[in-house]
C-alpha positions as CSV (number, residue, x, y, z in Angstrom):
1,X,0.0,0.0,0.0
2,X,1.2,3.5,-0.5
3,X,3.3,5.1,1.6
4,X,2.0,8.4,0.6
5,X,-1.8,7.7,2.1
6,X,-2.7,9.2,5.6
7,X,-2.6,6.3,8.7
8,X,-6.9,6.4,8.5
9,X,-6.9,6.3,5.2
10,X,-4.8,3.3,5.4
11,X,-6.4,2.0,7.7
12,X,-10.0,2.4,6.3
13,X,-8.1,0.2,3.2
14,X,-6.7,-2.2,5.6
15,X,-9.8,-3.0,7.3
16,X,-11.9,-3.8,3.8
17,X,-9.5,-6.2,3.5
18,X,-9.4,-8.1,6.3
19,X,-13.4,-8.0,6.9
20,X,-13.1,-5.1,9.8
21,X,-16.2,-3.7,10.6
22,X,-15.3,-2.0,13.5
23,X,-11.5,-0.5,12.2
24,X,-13.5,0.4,9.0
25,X,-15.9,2.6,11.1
26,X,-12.9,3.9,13.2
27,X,-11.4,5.8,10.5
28,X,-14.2,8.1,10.1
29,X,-14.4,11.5,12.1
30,X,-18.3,10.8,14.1
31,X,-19.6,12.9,11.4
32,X,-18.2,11.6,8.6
33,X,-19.8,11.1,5.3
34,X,-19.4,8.7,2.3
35,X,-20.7,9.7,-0.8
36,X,-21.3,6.7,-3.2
37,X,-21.7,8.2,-6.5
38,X,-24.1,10.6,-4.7
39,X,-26.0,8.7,-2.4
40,X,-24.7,9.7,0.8
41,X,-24.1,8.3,4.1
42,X,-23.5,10.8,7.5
43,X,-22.3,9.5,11.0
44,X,-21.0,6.2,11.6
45,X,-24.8,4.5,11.9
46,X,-25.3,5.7,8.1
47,X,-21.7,4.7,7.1
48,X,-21.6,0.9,9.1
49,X,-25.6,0.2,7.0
50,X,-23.5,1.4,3.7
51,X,-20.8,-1.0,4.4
52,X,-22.5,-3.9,5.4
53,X,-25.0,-3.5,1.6
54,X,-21.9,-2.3,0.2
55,X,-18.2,-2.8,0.7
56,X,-17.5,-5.5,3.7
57,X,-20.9,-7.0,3.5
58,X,-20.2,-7.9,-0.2
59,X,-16.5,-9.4,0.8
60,X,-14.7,-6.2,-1.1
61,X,-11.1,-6.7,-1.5
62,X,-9.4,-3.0,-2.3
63,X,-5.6,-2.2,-4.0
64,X,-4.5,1.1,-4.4
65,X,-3.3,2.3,-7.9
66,X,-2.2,5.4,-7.2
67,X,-2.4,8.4,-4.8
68,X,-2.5,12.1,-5.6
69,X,-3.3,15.4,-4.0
70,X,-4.9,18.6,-4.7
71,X,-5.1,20.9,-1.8
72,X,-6.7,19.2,1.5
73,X,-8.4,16.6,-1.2
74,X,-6.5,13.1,-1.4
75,X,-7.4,11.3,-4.4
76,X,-6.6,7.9,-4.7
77,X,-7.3,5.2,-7.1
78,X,-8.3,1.6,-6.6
79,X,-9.1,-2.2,-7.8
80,X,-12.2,-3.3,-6.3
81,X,-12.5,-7.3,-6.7
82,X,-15.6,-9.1,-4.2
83,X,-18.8,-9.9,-4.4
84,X,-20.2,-6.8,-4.9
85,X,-18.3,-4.0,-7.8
86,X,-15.7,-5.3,-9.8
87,X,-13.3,-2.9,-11.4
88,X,-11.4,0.3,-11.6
89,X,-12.7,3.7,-9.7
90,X,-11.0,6.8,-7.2
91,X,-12.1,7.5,-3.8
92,X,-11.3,11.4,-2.7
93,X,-10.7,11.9,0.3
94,X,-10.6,14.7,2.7
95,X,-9.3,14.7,6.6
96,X,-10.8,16.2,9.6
97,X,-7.4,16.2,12.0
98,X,-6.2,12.1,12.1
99,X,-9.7,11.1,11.2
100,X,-11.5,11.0,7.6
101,X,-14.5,14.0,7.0
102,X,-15.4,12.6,3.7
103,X,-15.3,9.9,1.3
104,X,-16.1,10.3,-2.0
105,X,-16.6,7.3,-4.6
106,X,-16.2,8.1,-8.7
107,X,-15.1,6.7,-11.5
C-alpha cells in the first residue's frame, strides 16, 4: 500500500480487506460522510448500514493504484474485486485532523 496515504486512510483500506467492521468505522471523524456516486451516508450509523450492503458485507477486497493530491483533497485510485463491484474507480478523500471528513466514490 502506499506510503503516501494518511494512517486512517490506510487503515480504512486495511480494514476492507481483512473483513473489519469496526476499524473500518474507526477511521471516520463521528460525522463523517461517504458519498457513493451521490447517495450519501452521514455518522458512523449511516456509514456501518452502507458498508455492510456495500463494501465488507459484499467481501470487497481493495488495492491502491495510485495516490495524488490537490489541496486538503486526497485522491486515490483503486481495484475493487468481491462480491459486490468489480473494477477500476477513485475514492477522494478529505481529513478532519487524524480522522476522515469525507469519502467520496467516482469513477
Amino acid at each position: 500500500m502506499s506510503d503516501d496515504l494518511e494512517p486512517a486512510i490506510r487503515q480504512l483500506f486495511d480494514a476492507t480487506n481483512r473483513g473489519d467492521s469496526d476499524a473500518f468505522l474507526d477511521a471516520f471523524a463521528a460525522d463523517g460522510v461517504v458519498d457513493d456516486w451521490g447517495r450519501t451516508f452521514t455518522g458512523h450509523t449511516e456509514i456501518a448500514g452502507w458498508n455492510a450492503r456495500e463494501n465488507i458485507g459484499v467481501n470487497s477486497h481493495i488495492d491502491v493504484t495510485g495516490v495524488t493530491r490537490d489541496g486538503d483533497a486526497i485522491k486515490v485510485g483503486v481495484a475493487v474485486s468481491g462480491d459486490g463491484y468489480n473494477g477500476g474507480g477513485a475514492f477522494t478523500f478529505t481529513m478532519a485532523g487524524d480522522k476522515i471528513a469525507r469519502m467520496v466514490i467516482t469513477g
